[in-house]
N, C-alpha and C positions, 0 to 999 in steps of 0.2 A: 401812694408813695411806696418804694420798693424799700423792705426792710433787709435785713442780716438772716434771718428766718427764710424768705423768699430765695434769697442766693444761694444758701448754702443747701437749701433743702432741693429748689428746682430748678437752678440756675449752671448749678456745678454738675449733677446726674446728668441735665441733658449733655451737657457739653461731653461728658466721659462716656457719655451711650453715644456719643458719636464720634468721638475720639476717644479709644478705649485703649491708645499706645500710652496717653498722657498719664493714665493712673500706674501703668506698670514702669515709666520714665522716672516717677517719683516712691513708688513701693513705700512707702510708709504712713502708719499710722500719724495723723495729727491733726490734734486739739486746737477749737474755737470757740476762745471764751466772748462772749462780747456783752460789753457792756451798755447799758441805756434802754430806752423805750425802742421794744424791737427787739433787744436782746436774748441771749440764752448760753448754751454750753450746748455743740456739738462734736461728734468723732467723724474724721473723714477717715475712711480704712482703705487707701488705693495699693493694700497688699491682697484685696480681692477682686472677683471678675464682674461683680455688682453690688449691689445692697451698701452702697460706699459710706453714705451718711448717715448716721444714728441721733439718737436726739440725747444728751447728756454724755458724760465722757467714758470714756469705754476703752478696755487696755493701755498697756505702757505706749506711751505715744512719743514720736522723735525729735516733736516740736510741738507749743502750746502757740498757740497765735492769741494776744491781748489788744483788742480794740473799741473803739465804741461804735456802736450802733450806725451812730450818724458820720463819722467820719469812713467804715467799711464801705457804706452805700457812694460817699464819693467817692474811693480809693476805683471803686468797682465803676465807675459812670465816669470815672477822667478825672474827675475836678480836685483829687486830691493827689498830687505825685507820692508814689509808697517811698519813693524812698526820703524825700519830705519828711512824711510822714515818720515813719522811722528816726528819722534824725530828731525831729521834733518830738518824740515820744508818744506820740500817738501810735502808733502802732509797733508793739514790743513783741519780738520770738524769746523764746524761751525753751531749750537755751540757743543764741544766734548761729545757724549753720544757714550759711549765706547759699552753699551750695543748693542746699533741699530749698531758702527760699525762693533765689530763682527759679528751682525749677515748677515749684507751687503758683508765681506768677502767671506761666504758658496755660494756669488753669483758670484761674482767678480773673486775666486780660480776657 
């Protein structure tokens, strides 16, 4: 079963090593907290040209992303609409800059 760990670690690199316009589209650091079996605390840094994800949180970041485990893995696989999700509180930005998160999704989809 693909966790929050697997995405954010090998999921989003590959995507950014292969589209490496999409990290510089969004230039900012931010935080993923995610909660549950699977979970952890990463920094995505797409103000660099590699080394994006880190494991634990790491500088001032523009946005915290708050999710669980289990509902990321759907958000990422279809079965859970984000913005759903959002409404429903499952999935909280902190603080909401709707701008950066669209454009976080073009990484995320």
């Amino acid at each position: 079963m693909t966790t929050a760990k697997e995405i954010i670690e090998t999921e989003i690199p590959q995507k950014l090593t292969a589209k490496p316009e999409l990290a510089k589209e969004v230039n900012a650091i931010i935080h993923f907290d995610v909660s549950g079996e699977g979970g952890g605390k990463w920094t995505l840094d797409l103000t660099k040209d590699a080394g994006w994800v880190s494991a634990g949180h790491e500088g001032a970041s523009k946005m915290t992303i708050l999710v669980s485990n289990d509902d990321f893995v759907k958000i990422k696989n279809k079965t859970l609409n984000p913005q759903m999700a959002a409404m429903q509180g499952k999935l909280k930005f902190k603080p909401m800059d709707m701008g950066l998160a669209m454009k976080l999704a073009k990484i995320l989809g």
